[in-house]
C-alpha positions as CSV (number, residue, x, y, z in Angstrom):
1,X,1.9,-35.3,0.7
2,X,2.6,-32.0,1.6
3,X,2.6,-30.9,-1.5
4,X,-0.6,-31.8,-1.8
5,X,-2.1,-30.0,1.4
6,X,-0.6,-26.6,-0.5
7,X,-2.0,-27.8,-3.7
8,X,-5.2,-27.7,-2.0
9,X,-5.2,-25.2,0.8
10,X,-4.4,-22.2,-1.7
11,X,-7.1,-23.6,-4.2
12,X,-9.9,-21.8,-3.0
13,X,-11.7,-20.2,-5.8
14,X,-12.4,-16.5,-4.4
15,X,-13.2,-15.3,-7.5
16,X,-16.6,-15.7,-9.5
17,X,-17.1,-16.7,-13.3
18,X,-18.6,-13.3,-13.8
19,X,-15.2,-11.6,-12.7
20,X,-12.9,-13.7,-14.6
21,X,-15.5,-12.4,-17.3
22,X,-14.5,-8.9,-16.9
23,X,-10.5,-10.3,-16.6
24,X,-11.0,-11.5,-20.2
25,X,-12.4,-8.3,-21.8
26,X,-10.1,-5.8,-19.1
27,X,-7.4,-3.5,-21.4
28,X,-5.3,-1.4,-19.5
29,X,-6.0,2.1,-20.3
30,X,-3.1,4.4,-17.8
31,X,-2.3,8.3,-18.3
32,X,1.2,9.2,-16.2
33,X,1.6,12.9,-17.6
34,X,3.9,14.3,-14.6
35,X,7.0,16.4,-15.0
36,X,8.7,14.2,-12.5
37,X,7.5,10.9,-14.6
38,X,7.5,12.5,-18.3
39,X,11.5,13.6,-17.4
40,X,12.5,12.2,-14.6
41,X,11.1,8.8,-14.0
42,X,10.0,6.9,-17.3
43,X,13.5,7.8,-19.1
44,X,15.6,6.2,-15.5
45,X,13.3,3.3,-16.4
46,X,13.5,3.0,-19.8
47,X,17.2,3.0,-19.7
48,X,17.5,0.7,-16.6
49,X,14.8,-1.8,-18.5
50,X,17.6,-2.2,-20.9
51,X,20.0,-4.2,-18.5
52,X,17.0,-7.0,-18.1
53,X,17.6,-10.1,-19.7
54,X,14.5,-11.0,-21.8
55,X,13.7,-14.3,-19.5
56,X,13.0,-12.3,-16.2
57,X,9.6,-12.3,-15.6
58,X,8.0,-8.8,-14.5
59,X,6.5,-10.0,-11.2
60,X,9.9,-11.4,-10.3
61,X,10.8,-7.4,-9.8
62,X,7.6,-7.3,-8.3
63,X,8.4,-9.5,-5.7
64,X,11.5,-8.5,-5.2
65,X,10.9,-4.5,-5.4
66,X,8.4,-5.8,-2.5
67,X,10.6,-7.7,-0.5
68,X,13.2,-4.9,-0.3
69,X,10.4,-2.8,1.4
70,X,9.4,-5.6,3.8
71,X,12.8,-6.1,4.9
72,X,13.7,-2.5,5.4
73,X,10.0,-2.7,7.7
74,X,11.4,-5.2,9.6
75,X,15.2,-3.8,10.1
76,X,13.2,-1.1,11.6
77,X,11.1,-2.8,13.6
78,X,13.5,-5.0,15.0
79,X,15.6,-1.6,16.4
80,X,12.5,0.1,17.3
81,X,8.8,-2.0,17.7
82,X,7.4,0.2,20.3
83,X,8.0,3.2,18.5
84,X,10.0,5.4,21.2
85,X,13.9,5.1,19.8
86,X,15.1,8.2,18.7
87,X,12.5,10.7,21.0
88,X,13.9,12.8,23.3
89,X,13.3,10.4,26.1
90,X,15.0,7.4,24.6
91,X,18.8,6.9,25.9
92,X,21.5,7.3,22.8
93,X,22.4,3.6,23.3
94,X,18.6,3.0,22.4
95,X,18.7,4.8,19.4
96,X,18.2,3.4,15.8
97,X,21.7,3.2,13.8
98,X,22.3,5.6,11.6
99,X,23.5,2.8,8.9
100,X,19.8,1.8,9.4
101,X,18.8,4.9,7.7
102,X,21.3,4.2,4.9
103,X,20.4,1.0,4.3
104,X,16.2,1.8,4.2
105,X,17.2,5.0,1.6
106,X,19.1,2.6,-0.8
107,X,16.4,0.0,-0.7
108,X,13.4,2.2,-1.0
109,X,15.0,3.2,-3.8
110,X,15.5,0.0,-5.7
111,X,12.1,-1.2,-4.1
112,X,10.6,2.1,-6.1
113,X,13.1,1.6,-9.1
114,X,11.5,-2.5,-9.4
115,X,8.0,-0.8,-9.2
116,X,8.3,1.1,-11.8
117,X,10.6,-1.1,-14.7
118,X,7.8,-4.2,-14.0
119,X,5.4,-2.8,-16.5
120,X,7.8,-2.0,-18.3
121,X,9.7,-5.3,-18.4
122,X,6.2,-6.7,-19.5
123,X,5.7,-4.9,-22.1
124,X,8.9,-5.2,-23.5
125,X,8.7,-9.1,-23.2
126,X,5.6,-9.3,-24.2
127,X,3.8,-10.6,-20.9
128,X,1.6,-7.5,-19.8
129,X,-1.8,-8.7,-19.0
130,X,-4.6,-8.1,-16.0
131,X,-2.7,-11.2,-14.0
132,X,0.7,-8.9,-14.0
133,X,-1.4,-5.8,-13.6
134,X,-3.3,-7.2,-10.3
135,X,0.0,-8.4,-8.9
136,X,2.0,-4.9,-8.7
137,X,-1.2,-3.6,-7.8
138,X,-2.1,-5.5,-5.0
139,X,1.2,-5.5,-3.7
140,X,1.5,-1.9,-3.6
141,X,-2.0,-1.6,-1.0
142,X,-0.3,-4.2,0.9
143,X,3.0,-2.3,1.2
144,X,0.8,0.3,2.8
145,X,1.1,-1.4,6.3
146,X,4.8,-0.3,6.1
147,X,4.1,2.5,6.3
148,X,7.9,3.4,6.4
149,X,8.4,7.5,4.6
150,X,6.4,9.0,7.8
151,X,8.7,6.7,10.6
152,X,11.6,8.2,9.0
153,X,10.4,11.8,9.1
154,X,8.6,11.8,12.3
155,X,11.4,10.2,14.3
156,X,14.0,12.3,12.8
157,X,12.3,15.6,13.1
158,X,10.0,15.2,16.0
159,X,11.1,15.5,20.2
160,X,8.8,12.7,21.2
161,X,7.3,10.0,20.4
162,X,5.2,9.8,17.0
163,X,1.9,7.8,17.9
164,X,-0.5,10.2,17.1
165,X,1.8,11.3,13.8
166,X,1.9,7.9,12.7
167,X,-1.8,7.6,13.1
168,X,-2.5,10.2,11.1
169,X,0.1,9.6,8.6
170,X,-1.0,6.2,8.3
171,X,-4.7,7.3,7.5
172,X,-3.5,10.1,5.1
173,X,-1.9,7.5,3.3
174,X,-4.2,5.2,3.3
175,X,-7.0,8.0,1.9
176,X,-4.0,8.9,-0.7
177,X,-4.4,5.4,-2.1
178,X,-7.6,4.4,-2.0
179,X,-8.2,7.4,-3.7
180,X,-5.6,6.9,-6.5
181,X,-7.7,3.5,-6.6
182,X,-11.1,5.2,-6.7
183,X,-9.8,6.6,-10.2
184,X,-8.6,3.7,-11.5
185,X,-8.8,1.9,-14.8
186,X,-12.3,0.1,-16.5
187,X,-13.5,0.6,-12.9
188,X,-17.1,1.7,-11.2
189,X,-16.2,5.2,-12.1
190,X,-13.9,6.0,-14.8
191,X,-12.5,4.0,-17.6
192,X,-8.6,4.7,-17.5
193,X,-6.2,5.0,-15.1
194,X,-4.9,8.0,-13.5
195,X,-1.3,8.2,-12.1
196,X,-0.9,9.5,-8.6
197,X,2.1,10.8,-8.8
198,X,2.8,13.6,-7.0
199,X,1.9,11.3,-3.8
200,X,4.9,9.1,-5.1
201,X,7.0,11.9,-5.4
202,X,6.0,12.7,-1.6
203,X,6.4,9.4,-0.1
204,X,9.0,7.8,-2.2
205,X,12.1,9.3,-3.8
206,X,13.0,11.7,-1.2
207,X,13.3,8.8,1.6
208,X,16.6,8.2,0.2
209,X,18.3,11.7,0.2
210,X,16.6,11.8,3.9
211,X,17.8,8.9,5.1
212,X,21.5,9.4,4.0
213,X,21.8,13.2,4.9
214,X,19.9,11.5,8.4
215,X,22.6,9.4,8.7
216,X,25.4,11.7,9.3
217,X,24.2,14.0,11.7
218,X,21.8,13.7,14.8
219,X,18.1,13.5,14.8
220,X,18.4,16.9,17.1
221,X,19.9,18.7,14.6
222,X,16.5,19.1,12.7
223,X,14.3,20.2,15.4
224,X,15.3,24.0,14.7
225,X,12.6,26.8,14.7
226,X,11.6,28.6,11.4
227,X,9.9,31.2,12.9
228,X,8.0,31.4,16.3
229,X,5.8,28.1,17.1
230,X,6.9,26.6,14.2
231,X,10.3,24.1,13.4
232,X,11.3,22.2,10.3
233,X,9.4,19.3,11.3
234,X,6.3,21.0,11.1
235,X,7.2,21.9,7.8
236,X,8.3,18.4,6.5
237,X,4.9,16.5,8.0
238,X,3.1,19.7,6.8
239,X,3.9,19.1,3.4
240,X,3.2,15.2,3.6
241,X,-0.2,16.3,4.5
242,X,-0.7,19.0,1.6
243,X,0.5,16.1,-0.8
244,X,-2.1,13.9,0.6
245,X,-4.6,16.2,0.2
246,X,-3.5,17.1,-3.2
247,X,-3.7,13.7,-4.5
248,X,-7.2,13.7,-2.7
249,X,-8.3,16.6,-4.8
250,X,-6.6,15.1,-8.3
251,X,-8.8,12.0,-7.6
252,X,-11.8,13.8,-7.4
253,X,-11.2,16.0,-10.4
254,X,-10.5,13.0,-12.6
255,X,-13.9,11.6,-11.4
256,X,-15.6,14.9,-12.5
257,X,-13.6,14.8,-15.9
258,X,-14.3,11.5,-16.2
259,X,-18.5,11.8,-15.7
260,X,-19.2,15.2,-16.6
261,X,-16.9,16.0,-19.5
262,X,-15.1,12.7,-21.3
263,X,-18.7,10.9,-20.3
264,X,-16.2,7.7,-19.6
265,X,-17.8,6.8,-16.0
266,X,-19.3,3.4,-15.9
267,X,-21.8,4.2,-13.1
268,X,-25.2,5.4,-13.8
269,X,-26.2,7.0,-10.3
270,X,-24.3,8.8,-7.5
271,X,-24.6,5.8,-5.2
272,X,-22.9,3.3,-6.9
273,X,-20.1,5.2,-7.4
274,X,-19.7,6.4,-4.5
275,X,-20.2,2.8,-2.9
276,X,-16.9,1.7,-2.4
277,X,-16.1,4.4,0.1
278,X,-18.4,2.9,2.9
279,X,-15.7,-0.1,3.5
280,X,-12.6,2.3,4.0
281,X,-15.0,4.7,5.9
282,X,-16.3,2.0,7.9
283,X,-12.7,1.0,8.9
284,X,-10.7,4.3,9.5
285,X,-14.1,5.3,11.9
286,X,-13.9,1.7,13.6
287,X,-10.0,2.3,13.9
288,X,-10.6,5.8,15.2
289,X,-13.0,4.7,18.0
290,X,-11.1,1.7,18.9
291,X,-7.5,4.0,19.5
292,X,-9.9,6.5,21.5
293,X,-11.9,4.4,24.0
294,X,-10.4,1.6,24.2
295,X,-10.3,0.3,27.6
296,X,-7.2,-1.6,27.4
297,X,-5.2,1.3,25.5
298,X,-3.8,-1.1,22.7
299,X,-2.9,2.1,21.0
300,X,-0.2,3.0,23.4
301,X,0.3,-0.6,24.8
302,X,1.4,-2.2,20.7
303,X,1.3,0.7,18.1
304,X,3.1,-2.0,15.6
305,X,0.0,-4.6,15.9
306,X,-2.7,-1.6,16.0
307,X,-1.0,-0.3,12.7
308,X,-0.6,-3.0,11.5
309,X,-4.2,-4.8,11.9
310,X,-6.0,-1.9,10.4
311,X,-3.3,-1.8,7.0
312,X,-4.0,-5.4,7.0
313,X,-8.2,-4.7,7.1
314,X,-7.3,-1.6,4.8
315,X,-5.1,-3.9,2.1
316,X,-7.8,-6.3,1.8
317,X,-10.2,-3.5,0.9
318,X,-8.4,-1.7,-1.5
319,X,-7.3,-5.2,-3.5
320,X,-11.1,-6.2,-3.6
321,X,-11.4,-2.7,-5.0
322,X,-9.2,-3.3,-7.9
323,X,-10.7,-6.5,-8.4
324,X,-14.0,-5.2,-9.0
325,X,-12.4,-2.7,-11.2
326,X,-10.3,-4.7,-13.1
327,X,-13.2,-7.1,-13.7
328,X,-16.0,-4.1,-14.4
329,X,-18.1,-6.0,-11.6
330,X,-19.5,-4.0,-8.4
331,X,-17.7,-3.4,-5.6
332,X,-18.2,-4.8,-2.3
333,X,-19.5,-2.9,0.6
334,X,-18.0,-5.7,3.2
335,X,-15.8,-8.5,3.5
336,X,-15.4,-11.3,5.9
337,X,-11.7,-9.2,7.4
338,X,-13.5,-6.0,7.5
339,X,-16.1,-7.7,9.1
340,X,-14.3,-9.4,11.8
341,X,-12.6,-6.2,12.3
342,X,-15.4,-4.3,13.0
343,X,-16.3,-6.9,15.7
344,X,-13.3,-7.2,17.4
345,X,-13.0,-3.0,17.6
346,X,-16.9,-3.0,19.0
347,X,-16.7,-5.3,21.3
348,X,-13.2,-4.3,22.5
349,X,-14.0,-0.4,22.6
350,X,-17.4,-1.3,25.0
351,X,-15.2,-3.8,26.7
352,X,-17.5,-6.9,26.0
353,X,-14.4,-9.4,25.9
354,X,-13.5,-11.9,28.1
355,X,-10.1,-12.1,27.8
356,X,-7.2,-9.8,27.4
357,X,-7.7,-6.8,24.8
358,X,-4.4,-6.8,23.4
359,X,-3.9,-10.6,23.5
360,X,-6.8,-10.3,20.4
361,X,-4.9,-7.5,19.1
362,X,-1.9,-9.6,18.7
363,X,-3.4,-12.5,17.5
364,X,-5.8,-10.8,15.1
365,X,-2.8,-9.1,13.2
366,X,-1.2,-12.6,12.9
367,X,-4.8,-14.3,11.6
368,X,-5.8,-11.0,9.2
369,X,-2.0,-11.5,7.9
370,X,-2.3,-14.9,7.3
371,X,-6.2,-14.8,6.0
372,X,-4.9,-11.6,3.3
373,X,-2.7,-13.5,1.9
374,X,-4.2,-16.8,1.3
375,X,-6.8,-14.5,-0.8
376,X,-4.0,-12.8,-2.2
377,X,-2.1,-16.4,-3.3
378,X,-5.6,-17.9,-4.3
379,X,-6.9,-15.1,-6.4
380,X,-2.8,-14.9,-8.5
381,X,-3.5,-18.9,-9.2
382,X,-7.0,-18.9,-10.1
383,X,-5.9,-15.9,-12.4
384,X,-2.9,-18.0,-13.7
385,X,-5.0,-21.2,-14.2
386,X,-7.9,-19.4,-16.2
387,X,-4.9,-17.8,-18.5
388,X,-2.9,-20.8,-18.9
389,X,0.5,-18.5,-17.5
390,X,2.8,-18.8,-14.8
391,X,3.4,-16.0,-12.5
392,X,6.6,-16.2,-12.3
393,X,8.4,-17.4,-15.3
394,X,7.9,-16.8,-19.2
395,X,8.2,-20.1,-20.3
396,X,4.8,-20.2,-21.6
397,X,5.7,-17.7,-24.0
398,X,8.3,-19.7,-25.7
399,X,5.5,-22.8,-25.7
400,X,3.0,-20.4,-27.4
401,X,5.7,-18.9,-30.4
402,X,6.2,-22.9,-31.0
């Protein structure tokens, strides 16, 4: 009976015939020509890729590369949810462990070490295919919403508390991705995949020589001054910026290779290609207003939910992105979260509700949560189904062969 009810609640059919169209005729095209990936990165892979034993199915490191990250999140969270532990302010009692740090290097480490042997795995066994491709994918935009390199630098190297830091950080993120995703393969605008790796090289592998060296000595200890005006935490959330905006300008220059010199873009006027930037504009200015005016100050009254809500909204948009890529359909300019979320921030920010503002902010993050991944589940099995594969197991392999 229950079984059942699942059977049928996560059988909605989200996507249309004419996208598992594109699915069908989608080859992944990627170009990863970084001196940290070309030495660094792709040979620790290759070598680790080795150790896999030939049954493991790729989105099984997937999922667990993924679940390291959310349970590092939530270590975090549970220490610190309002975002004040470690500030100047905060008692020494209050303050996060320092084995906390220790224990979020080592696992955004292996989290970032699973990321990258998936394809790999797949290849190797023989299972890469759009299905595996959308999985890693989409759960890299929803790992977004933890956002957890820029709590560990701002707590550690700034005397106070970090809401408008991990505001920005947040949004510099999320503009790092959804431009990495802007460029991506058999999509609107270009047809191969550019790596963004210098923002992984910013965001993931130093968290884990931070967090140990963090762990031995106190937070204080980092807030010295370089020169006049300006300390070493300037410097480190400084560079996370200049990384952002690098990756920015990468993106952008792989759309102008792509359209005005390869002649690979797949759009045939400025608009649609620049289309899917209204939904991620539309968000980040709806976010924006809502932390500003909002009468109720959910900002500084649940920083978690606020964050939280819009990485949802964010996630969402940036997974419908890749669809339409993936697929070679066109993007959407709205979706029913997005749309919601606008709502709630309009009506909240000119304080047309009539009940509490951060009572809807709390439930909201619970229903967005909850509505993401039912798309998220529904689109992997309706992409499973029309393959005839399981997500995770390669038992259909060994059924093919025979």
């Amino acid at each position: 009976m229950v079984l059942n009810i699942l059977n049928a609640l996560f059988n909605v059919k989200y996507l249309s015939p004419q996208q598992l169209s594109g699915f069908d005729n989608y080859k992944y095209s990627c170009i990863d020509n970084s001196p940290i990936s070309t030495y660094i990165s792709h040979p620790l892979w290759n070598w680790v890729v080795q150790f896999y034993p030939r049954w493991l199915a790729p989105n099984v490191l997937t999922l667990c590369g993924a679940s390291i990250v959310m349970a590092c999140y939530a270590l975090v969270v549970f220490f610190d949810y309002d975002l004040t532990a470690n500030s100047a302010d905060s008692p020494a009692e209050l303050n996060i462990p320092s084995w906390v740090w220790v224990v979020c290097a080592v696992g955004t480490f292996l989290a970032h070490l699973l990321d990258g042997t998936d394809g790999k795995q797949a290849r190797r066994t023989g299972a890469s295919g759009p299905t595996g491709e959308l999985f890693d994918h989409g759960f890299g935009e929803c790992l977004l919403v933890l956002h957890l390199p820029p709590d560990l630098l701002a707590r550690f190297l700034v005397d106070r508390t970090i809401y408008d830091y991990d505001f920005f950080s947040f949004r510099a993120r999320a503009v790092q991705r959804y431009s990495a995703n802007f460029a991506q393969p058999s999509s609107c605008r270009t047809s191969r995949f550019y790596c963004q790796s210098l923002g992984k090289v910013q965001h993931g592998r130093p968290v884990p020589f931070l967090g140990i060296r963090c762990q031995s000595i106190r937070h204080h200890s980092f807030q010295f001054f370089l020169f006049d005006g300006f300390n070493f935490a300037h410097l480190c959330i400084g560079a996370f910026y200049v990384s952002c905006v690098l990756s920015l300008v990468m993106s952008l220059y792989n759309i102008h290779f792509a359209y005005w010199v390869e002649k690979s873009g797949k759009q045939n006027c400025l608009y649609e290609a620049l289309l899917p930037l209204f939904p991620s504009l539309l968000l980040f200015g709806s976010a924006i207003f809502w932390g500003i005016f909002s009468p109720g100050k959910v900002l500084d009254r649940d920083p978690r939910a606020f964050f939280w809500t819009m990485g949802v909204v964010f996630s969402n948009i940036a997974v419908h992105l890749i669809i339409a890529q993936m697929s070679n359909t066109r993007a959407q300019t709205m979706n029913l979260l997005l749309f919601f979320y606008t709502l709630m921030t309009t009506l909240s920010s000119f304080n047309l509700l009539f009940f509490s503002e951060l009572l809807l902010l709390r439930v909201s993050s619970i229903v967005f949560t909850l509505a993401h991944l039912h798309f998220g589940i529904c689109v992997i099995r309706q992409l499973c189904d029309h393959f005839n594969i399981q997500p995770f197991s390669l038992a259909y392999l060994q059924k093919r062969d025979e």
